[in-house]
C-alpha positions in Angstrom: 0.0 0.0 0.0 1.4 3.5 -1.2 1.2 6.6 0.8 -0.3 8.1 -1.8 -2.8 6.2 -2.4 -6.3 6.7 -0.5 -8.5 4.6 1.0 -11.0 4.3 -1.4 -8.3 3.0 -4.4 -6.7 0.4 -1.7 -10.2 -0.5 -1.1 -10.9 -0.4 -4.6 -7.9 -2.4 -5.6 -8.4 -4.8 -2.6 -11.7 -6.0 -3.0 -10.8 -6.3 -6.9 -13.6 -3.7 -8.3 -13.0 -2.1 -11.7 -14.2 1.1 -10.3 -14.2 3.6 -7.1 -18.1 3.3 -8.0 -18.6 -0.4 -8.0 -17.4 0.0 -4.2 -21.2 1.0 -3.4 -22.6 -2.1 -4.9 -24.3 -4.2 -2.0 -21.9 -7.2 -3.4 -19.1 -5.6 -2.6 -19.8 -5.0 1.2 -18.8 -8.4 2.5 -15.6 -8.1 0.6 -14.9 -4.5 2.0 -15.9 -5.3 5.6 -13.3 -7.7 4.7 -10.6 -5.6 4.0 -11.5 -2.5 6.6 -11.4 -5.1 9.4 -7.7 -5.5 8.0 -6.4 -2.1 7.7 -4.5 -0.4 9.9 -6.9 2.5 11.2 -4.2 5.0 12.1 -2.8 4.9 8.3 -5.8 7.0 7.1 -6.8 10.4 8.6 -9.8 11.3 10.3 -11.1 13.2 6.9 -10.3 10.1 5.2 -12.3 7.5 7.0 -15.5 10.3 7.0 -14.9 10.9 3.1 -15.1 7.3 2.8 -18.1 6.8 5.0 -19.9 9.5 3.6 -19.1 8.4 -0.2 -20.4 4.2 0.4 -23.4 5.2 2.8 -24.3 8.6 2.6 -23.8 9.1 6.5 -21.9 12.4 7.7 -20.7 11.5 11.2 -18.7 13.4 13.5 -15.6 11.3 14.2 -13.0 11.9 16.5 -9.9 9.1 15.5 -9.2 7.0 12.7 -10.3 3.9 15.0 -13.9 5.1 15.7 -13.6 6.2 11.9 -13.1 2.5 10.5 -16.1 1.5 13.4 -18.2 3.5 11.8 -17.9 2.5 8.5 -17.4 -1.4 9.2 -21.0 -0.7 11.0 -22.7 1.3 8.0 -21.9 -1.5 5.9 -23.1 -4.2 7.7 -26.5 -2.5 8.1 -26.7 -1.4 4.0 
């Protein structure tokens, strides 16, 4: 994983989608929980994670650290 690449292409690239889009397909989720669960919270920023969140499920939380940011979004895609 490179620096410079965000979240959403790791994810993108992870769960082998063709497209930043496909990442909000529902048969993607189990893949991307997946992944998430495997990442290492603290290498993404705050923004980052509630970016991410806000891109796959529409939800604009208030997040305090990368941990409660990858919670979050872990949780918003076991309930989509």
């Amino acid at each position: 994983m490179s620096k410079e690449e965000g979240l959403l292409e790791v994810l993108t690239h992870q769960v082998g989608a063709n497209y930043i889009s496909d990442l909000r397909k529902n048969s993607f989720h189990e893949s991307l929980i997946s992944v998430i669960e495997n990442l290492e919270s603290s290498a993404y920023s705050v923004k980052e994670w509630c970016d991410v969140l806000d891109y796959l499920s529409g939800k604009k939380l208030e997040i305090g650290s990368p941990q409660e940011g990858k919670k979050a979004l872990i949780q918003a895609l076991e309930e989509a």
